[in-house]
C-alpha positions in Angstrom: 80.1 134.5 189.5 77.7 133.5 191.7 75.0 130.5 191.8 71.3 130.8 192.4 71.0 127.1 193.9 72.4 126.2 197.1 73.6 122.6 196.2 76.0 124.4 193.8 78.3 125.1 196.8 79.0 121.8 197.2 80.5 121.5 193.7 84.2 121.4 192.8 85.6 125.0 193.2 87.2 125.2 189.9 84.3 123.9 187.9 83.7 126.4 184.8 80.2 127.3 184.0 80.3 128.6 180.7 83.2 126.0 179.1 82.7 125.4 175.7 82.6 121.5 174.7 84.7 121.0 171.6 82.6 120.4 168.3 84.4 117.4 167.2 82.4 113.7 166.6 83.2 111.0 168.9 86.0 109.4 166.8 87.9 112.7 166.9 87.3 112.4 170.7 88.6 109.1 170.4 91.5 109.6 168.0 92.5 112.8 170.7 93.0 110.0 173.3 94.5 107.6 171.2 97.4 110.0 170.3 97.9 111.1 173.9 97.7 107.9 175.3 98.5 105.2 173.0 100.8 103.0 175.0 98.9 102.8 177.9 96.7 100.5 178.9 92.6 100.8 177.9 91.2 97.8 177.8 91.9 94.7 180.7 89.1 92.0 179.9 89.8 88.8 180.8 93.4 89.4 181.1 93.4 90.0 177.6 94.9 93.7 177.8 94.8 96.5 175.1 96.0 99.8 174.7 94.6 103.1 173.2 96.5 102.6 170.0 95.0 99.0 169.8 91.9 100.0 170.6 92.1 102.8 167.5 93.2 100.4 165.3 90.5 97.6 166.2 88.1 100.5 165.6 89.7 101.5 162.6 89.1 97.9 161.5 85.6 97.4 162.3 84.7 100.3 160.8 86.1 99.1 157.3 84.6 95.9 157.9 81.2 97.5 158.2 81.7 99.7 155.2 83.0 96.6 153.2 79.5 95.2 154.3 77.3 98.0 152.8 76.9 99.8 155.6 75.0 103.7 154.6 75.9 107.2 156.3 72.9 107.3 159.0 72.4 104.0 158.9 71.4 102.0 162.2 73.2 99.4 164.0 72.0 97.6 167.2 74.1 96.6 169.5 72.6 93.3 171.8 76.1 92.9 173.8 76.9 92.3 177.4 80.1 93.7 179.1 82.8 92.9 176.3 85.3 94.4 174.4 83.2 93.6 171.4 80.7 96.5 172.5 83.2 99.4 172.5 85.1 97.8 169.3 81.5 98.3 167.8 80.6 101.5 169.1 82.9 103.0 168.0 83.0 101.4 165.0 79.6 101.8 163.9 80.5 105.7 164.7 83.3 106.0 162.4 81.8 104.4 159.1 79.0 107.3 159.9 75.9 105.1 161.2 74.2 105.1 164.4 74.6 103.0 167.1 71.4 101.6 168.7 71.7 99.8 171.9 69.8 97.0 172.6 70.0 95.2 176.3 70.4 91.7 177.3 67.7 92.1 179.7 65.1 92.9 177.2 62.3 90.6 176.1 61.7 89.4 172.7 59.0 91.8 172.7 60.9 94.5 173.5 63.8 93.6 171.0 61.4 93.8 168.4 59.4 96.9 168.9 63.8 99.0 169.3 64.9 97.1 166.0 61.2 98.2 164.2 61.4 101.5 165.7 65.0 102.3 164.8 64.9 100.7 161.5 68.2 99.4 162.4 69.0 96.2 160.0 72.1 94.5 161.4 72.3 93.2 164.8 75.9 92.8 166.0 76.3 90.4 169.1 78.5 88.0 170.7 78.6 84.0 171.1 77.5 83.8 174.9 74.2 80.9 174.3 71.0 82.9 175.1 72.3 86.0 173.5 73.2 84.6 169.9 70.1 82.0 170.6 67.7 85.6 171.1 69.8 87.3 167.9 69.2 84.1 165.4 65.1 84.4 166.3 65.8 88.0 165.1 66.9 87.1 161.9 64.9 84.3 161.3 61.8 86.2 161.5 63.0 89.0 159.5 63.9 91.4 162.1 67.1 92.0 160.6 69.1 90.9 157.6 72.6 90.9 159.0 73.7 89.2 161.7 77.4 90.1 163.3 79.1 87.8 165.8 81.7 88.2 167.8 84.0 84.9 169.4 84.0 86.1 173.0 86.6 82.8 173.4 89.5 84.8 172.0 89.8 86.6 175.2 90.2 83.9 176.8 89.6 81.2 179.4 85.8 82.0 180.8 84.9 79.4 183.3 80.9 78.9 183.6 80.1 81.0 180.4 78.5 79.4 177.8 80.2 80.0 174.6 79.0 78.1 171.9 80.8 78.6 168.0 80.0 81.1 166.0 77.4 80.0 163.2 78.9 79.0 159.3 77.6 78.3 156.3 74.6 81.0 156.6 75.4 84.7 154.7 73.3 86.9 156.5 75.6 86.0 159.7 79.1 87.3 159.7 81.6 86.3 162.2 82.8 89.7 163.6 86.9 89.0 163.4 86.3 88.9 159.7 85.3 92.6 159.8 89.1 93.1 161.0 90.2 91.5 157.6 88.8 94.3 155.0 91.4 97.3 154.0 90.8 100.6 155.4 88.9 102.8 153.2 90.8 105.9 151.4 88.5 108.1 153.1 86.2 108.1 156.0 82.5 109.6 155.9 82.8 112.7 156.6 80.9 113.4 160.4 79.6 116.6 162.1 78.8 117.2 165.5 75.3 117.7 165.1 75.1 113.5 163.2 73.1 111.8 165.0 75.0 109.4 167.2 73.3 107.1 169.4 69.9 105.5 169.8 69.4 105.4 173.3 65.3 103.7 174.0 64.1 104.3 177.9 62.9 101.6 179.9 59.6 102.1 179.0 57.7 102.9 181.7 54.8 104.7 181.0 54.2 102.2 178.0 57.3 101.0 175.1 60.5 102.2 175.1 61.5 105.7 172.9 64.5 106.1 171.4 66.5 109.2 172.7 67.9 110.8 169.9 71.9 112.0 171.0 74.3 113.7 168.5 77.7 113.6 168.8 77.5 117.1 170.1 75.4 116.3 172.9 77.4 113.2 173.6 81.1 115.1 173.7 79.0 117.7 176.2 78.3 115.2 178.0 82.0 114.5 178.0 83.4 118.0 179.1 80.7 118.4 182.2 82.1 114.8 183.1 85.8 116.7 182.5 85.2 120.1 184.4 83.8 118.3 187.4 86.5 115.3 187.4 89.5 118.2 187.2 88.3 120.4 189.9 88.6 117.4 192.4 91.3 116.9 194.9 94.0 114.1 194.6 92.1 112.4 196.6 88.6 112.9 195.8 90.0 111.8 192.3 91.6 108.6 194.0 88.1 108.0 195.4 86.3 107.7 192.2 89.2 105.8 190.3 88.2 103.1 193.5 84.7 103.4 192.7 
């Protein structure tokens, strides 16, 4: 068929236009690479490595850990987390025990912190033990942002030269160190999730005034994933070597 625009000749020759995303939720996404690829490597950080079929089950895990906490189908979840495998563990996570993940950004000011957890309505903050980031998170909760505090040891991946880890807070129960989450059984059965769930949170940069939370479903999200498919398959080897570089 041909295309009205001109820029769509440069597009990869066997791109299909009318492809059909699958309606599955992320996790399904997820659990479709897990069983494809579970022996292969995921997840390098630190030279801590994990594969697909750790990944799933660390997932698995913080998912129960979540529901053991309370956690509510469609309830919110920020994530304030830097580049760790702590954010994906949760992302997931958050998915599969049927809330919504709302991401927060370590560049963001107080002010901006507060006006995405008030807009959201999300009531647990999960983060990590890096200084200024659990420092920013316990203001959070002392001002009654949010009620549950989640944090992750970034020190069991390893040496970190120049980061400032500091220990993970005890002795306070609205803050939950996040390896505990890995300690409750897996539930007997998962809430049930549709492609049209609301998914992810995602607030602009704000602009033209304070950030707004773009609403994405799963459905969107896995559409996302397909276009990201049909354009990656129809490059050549190398072309496909090129952006494996990248």
């Amino acid at each position: 068929m041909a295309r009205p625009f001109a820029w769509e000749a440069s597009y990869p020759p066997g791109l299909v236009w009318d492809v059909a995303p699958p309606q599955i939720s992320l996790p399904e996404h997820l659990q479709n690479c897990v069983t494809a690829h579970g022996h292969r490597l995921f997840i390098d950080y630190r030279g801590t490595e994990i594969s697909y079929a750790e990944f799933g089950r660390k997932v698995h895990q913080t998912a129960a850990g979540l529901l053991a906490l309370g956690l509510q189908p469609g309830a919110k979840v920020a994530l304030y987390l830097p580049n760790t495998p702590y954010h994906p563990f949760s992302f997931f996570g958050v998915l599969k025990a049927g809330g919504v993940v709302v991401h927060l950004s370590p560049l963001d000011a107080p002010r901006e912190l507060v006006h995405k957890l008030t807009d959201s309505g999300a009531r647990i903050l999960i983060t990590t033990n890096i200084g200024p980031m659990l420092e920013g998170a316990q203001k959070l909760l002392a001002g009654g942002f949010i009620d549950r505090l989640i944090v992750g040891d970034d020190a069991v991946f390893g040496p970190a030269p120049g980061l400032p880890i500091v220990a993970v807070p005890e002795g306070n129960p609205a803050i939950v160190n996040f390896n505990t989450l890995f300690e409750a059984a897996l539930p007997e059965t998962w809430p049930v999730l549709v492609p049209t769930d609301l998914a992810v949170l995602q607030y602009t940069g704000g602009t033209t005034g304070l950030p707004k939370g773009a609403m994405h479903t799963h459905a969107t999200l896995g559409a996302s994933i397909a276009i990201y498919n049909q354009f990656y398959e129809g490059q050549t080897p190398e072309d496909k070597n090129e952006k494996l570089r990248v």
